[in-house]
C-alpha positions as CSV (number, residue, x, y, z in Angstrom):
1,X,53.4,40.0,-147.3
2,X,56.8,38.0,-147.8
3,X,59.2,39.4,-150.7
4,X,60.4,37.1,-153.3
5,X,63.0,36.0,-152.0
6,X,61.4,35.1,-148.3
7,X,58.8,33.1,-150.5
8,X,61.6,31.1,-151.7
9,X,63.2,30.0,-149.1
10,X,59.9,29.1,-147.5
11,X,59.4,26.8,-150.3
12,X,56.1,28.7,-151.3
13,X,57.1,29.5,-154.3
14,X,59.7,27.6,-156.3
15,X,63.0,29.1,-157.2
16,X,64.1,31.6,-160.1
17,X,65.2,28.4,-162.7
18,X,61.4,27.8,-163.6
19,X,60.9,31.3,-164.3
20,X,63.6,31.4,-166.5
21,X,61.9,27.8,-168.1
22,X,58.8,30.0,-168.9
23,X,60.5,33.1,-169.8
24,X,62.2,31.3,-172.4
25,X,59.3,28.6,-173.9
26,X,56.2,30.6,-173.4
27,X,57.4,34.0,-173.6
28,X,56.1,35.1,-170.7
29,X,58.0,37.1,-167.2
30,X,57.1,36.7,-163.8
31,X,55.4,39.6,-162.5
32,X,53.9,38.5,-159.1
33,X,53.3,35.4,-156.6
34,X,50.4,35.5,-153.6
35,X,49.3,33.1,-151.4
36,X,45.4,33.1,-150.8
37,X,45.4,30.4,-148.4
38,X,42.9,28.8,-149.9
39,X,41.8,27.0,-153.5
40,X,40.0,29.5,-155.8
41,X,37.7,28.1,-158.6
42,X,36.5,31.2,-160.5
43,X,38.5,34.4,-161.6
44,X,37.5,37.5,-162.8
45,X,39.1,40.8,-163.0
46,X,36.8,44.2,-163.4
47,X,36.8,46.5,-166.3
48,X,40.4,48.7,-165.2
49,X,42.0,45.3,-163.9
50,X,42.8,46.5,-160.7
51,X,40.7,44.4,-159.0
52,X,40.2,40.6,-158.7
53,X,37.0,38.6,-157.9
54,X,37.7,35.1,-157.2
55,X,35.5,32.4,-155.7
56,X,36.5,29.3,-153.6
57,X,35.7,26.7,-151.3
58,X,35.4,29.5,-148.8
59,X,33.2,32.1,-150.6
60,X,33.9,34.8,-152.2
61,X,37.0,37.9,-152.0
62,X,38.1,40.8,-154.0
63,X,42.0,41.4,-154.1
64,X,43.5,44.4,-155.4
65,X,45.9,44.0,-157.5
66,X,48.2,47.7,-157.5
67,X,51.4,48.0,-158.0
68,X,52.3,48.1,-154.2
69,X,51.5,44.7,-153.8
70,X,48.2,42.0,-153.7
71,X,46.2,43.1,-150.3
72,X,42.4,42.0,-149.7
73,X,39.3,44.6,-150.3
74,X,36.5,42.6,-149.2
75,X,35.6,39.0,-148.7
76,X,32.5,36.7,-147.5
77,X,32.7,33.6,-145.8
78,X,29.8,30.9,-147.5
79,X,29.1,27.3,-146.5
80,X,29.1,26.1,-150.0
81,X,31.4,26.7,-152.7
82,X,31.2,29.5,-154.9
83,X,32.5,28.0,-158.0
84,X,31.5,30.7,-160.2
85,X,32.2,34.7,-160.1
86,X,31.8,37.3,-162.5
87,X,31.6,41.4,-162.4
88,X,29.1,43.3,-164.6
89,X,30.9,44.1,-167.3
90,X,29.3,48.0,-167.3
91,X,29.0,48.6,-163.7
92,X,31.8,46.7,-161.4
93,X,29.7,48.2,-158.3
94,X,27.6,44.6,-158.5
95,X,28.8,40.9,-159.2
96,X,27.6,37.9,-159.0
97,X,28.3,34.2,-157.7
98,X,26.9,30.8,-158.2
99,X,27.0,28.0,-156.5
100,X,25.1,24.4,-156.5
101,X,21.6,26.0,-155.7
102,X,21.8,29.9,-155.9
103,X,22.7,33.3,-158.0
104,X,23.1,36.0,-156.2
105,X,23.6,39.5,-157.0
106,X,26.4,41.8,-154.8
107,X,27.2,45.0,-154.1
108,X,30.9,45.5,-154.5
109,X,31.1,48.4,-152.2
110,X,29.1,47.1,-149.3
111,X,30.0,43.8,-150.3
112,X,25.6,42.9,-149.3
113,X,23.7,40.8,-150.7
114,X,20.8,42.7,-153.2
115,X,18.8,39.8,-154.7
116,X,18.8,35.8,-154.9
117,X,17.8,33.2,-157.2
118,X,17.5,29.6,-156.3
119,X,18.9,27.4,-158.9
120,X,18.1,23.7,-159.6
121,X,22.1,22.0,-160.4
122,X,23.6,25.6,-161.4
123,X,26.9,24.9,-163.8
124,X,27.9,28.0,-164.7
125,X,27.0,31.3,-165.2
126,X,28.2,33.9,-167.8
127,X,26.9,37.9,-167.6
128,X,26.1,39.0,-171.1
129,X,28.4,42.2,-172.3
130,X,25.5,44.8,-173.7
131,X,23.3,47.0,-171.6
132,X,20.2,44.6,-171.8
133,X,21.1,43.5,-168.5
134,X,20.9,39.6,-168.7
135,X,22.3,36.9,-167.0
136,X,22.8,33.3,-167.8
137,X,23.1,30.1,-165.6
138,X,23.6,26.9,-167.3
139,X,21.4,24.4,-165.0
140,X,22.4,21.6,-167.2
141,X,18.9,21.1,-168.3
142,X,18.2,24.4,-169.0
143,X,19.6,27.8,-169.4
144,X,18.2,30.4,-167.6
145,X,18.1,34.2,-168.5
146,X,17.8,35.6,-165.2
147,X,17.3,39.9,-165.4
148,X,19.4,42.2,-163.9
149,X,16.9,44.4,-163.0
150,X,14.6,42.7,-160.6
151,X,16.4,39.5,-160.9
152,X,14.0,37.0,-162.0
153,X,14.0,34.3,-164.8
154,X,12.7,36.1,-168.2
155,X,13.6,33.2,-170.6
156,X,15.2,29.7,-170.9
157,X,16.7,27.5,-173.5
158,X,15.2,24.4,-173.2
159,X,18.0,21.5,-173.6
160,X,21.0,19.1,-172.2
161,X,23.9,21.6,-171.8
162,X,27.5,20.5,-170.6
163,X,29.1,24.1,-171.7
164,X,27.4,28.1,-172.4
165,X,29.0,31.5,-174.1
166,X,27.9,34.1,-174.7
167,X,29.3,35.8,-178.3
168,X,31.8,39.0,-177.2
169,X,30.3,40.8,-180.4
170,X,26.8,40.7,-180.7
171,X,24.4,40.7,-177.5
172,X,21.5,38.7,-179.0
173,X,23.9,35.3,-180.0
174,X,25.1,32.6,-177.8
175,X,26.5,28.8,-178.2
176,X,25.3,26.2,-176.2
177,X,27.5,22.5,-176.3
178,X,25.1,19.5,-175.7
179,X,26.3,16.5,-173.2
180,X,26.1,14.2,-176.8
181,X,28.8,16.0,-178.6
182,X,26.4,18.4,-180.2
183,X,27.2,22.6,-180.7
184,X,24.8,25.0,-181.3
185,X,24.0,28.7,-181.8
186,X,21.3,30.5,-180.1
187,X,19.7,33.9,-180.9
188,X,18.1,35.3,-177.5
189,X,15.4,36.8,-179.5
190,X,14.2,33.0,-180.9
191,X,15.1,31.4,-177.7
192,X,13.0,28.2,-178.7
193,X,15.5,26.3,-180.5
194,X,18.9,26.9,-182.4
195,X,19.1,29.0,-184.9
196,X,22.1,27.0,-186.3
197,X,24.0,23.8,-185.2
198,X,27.3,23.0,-186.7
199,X,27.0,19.2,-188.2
200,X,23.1,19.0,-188.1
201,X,21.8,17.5,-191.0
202,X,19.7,19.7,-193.7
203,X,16.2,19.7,-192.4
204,X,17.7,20.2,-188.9
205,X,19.9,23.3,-189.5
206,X,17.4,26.4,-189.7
207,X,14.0,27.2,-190.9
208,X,13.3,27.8,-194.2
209,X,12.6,31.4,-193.9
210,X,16.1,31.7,-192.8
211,X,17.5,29.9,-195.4
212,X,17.8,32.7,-198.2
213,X,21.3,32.7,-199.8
214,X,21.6,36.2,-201.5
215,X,25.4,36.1,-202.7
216,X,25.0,34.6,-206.1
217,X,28.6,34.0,-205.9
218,X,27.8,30.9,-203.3
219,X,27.5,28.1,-204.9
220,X,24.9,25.6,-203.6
221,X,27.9,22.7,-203.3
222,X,29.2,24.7,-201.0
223,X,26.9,27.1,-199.2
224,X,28.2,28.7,-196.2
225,X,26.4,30.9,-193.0
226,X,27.8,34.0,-191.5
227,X,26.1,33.7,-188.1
228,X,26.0,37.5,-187.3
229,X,23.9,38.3,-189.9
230,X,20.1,38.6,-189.3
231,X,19.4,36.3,-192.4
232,X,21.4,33.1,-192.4
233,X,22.5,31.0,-194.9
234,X,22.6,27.2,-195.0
235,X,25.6,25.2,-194.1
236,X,27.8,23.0,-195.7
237,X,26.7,19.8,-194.8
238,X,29.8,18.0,-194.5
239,X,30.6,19.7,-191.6
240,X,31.0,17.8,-188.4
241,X,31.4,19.1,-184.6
242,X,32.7,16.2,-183.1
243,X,31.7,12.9,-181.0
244,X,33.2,13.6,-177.9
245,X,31.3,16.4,-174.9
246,X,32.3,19.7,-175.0
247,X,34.1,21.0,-172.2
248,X,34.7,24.2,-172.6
249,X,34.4,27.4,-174.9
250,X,35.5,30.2,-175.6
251,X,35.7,33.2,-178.2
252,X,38.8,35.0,-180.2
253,X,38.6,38.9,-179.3
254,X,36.9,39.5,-182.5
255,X,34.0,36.8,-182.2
256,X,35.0,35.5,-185.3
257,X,36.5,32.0,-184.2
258,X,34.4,30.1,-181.4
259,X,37.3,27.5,-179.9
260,X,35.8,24.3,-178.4
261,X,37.6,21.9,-176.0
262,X,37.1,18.2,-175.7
263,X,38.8,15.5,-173.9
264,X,41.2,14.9,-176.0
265,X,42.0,18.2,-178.7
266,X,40.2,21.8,-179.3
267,X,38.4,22.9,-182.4
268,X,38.3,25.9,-183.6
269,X,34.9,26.5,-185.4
270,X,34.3,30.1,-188.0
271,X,31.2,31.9,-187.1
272,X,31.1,34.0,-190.4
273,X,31.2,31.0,-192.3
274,X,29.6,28.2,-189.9
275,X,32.6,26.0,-191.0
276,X,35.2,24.1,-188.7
277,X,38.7,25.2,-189.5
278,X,41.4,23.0,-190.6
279,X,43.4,24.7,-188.0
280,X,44.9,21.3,-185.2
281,X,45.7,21.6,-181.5
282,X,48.4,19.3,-180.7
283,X,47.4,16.4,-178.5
284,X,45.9,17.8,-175.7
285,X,44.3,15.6,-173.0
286,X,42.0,17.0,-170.4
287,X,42.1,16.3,-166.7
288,X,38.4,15.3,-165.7
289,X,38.5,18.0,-162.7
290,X,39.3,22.0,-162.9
291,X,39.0,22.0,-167.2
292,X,39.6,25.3,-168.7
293,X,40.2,27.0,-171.9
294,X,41.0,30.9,-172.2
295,X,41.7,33.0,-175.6
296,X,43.8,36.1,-175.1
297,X,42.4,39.0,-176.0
298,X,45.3,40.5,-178.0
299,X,47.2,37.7,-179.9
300,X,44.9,34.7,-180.0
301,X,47.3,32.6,-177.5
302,X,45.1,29.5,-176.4
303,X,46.1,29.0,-172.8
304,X,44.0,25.4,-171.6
305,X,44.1,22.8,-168.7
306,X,45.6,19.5,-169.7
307,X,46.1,15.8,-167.7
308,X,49.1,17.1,-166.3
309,X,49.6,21.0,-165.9
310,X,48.8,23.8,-168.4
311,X,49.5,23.8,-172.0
312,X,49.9,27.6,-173.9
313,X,49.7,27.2,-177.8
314,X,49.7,30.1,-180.6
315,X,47.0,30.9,-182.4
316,X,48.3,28.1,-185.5
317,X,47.9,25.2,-183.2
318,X,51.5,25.3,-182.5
319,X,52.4,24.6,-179.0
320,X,54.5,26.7,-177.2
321,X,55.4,25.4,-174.1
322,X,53.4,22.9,-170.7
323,X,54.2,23.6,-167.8
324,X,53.3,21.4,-164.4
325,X,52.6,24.5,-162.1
326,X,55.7,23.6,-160.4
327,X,54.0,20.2,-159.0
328,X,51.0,22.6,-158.2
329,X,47.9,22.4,-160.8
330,X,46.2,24.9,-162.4
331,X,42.2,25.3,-161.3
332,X,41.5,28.4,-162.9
333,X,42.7,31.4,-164.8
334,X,42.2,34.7,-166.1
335,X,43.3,37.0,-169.2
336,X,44.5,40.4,-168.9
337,X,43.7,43.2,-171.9
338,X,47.5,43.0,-172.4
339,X,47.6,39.6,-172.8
340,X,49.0,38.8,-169.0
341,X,47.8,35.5,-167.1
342,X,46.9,35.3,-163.9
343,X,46.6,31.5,-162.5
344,X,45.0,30.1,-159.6
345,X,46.7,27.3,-158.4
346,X,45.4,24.3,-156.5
347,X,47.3,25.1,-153.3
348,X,45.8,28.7,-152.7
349,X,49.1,30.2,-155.0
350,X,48.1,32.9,-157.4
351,X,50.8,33.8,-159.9
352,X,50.8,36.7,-162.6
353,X,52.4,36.1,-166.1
354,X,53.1,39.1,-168.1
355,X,53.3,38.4,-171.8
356,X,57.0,39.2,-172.9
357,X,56.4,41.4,-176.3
């Protein structure tokens, strides 16, 4: 692999002055620069962050990412594009892909095939973090539970879906984003319909047997839900999710805060109180292809695709810095426990950020 300096004067990666730009904006260090030759769509990195499992055009590879350097463990060439990758969160010996009409199940040390699943329009698909062993695939009509241990459907959400996550706290809950602008929250264990949406009105928000306020301190003008809790409350009825589609969510470390991006802004809704926060994202248009949205895991830093790069912003809505990719886009990203980045770019480049402390 070419040194720094060799990449340089190559032109594949562009010179030391835009570090310093992000060094000094984002607060953020270089840390590392590979080519992969090819574009990568999905990103995931295994439980010790060592190693990387990225999808692309091409298929599927796993890069190990030691401190001697990038070099490739395994790879699989596919005629369609894997545009979704993701380890088991318990067991990195298995992953799985998705692309347009299957999930497939992987051994990571064989790098074989175990099981497949056709899919009808497969979106995306997100591996739940428990032990219950279930998988999700957003089919756009429908989510599908598919089970890790023989790998057929179990359950599905029946519904128009443009986004799917799964909470990082509790197992059971997940939250769905509907193609009309609509957000909702989903216990696996009544998988027939939400068990909350965020701006439904009152007789669409939750059953009445869920609808016990025991905190006499709550006062009906103003009655709030904490969405972990196995009895709800109701919600304030003034609350509203938004117009626009939901592109993408994602989850603060703690589960408390669900962040939702649109076209045009992201929202930052409070599960323990089933409330959207006055919290404001500075204008932030989306490009229609590659959208993202990432939470770190340590500081809250939103790190999100806009119209014309990548835009980082603190956990106060403030932004901190965009940068273009050096003329290169972002298509998708990953977090590191310790806050680092790691970004795919559009031209087969993958760069590593280390969070400056």
């Amino acid at each position: 692999m070419l040194n720094i300096i060799e990449q340089m004067k190559l032109g594949i990666m562009p010179s030391s002055g835009v570090f310093a730009t992000i060094e000094a904006s984002c607060g953020y260090s270089f840390d590392l620069f590979f080519s992969t030759q090819q574009e990568l769509f999905s990103l995931d990195l295994e439980c010790s962050e060592r190693y990387l499992l990225c999808g692309s055009y091409r298929g599927w590879m796993i890069l190990d990412l030691s401190d001697d350097g990038v070099s490739l463990v395994s790879n699989f060439q596919s005629p369609k594009v894997i545009f979704q990758t993701k380890w088991f969160p318990i067991d990195p010996s298995i992953f799985f892909t998705l692309d347009s009409s299957l999930a497939i199940i992987w051994d990571s040390n064989t790098g074989k095939r175990l099981e497949s699943l056709s899919i009808t329009n497969g979106k995306e698909l997100e591996v739940q973090q428990g032990e219950n062993g279930l998988v999700a695939v957003n089919c756009g009509n429908s989510v599908k539970f598919v089970d890790i241990a023989n790998w057929k459907e179990n359950l599905k959400a029946e519904g128009k879906f443009s986004t799917f996550k799964w909470s990082p706290i509790k197992d059971e809950i997940f939250v769905t984003s509907g193609d009309n602008g609509s957000l909702s929250v989903w216990d696996i264990r009544r998988i027939k319909s939400p068990v909350f949406n965020f701006g439904a009105e009152d007789e669409e928000i939750l059953p009445n047997k869920f609808r016990r306020i025991q905190d006499s301190r709550v006062r009906i003008t103003n009655r709030t839900v904490n969405l972990y809790n196995d009895t709800f409350m109701k919600a304030n009825l003034n609350i509203t999710a938004g117009s626009d589609k939901y592109t993408g969510l994602d989850f603060s470390p703690d589960g408390m805060l669900l962040y939702a991006k649109t076209e045009n802004s992201v929202e930052v809704f409070d599960m323990t109180q089933g409330i959207k926060h006055n919290i404001t994202f500075p204008f932030l248009k989306d490009r229609p292809d590659d959208s993202f949205l990432k939470i770190t895991k340590q500081q809250n830093t939103l790190v999100t695709s806009v119209e014309h790069g990548t835009a980082i912003c603190n956990a106060e809505g403030q932004l901190k810095c965009i940068f273009n990719s050096y003329e290169r886009l972002v298509s998708c990203c990953e977090i590191g426990w310790d806050d680092s980045l790691l970004l795919a770019l559009k031209d087969g480049s993958l760069m590593k950020l280390n969070k400056s402390f």
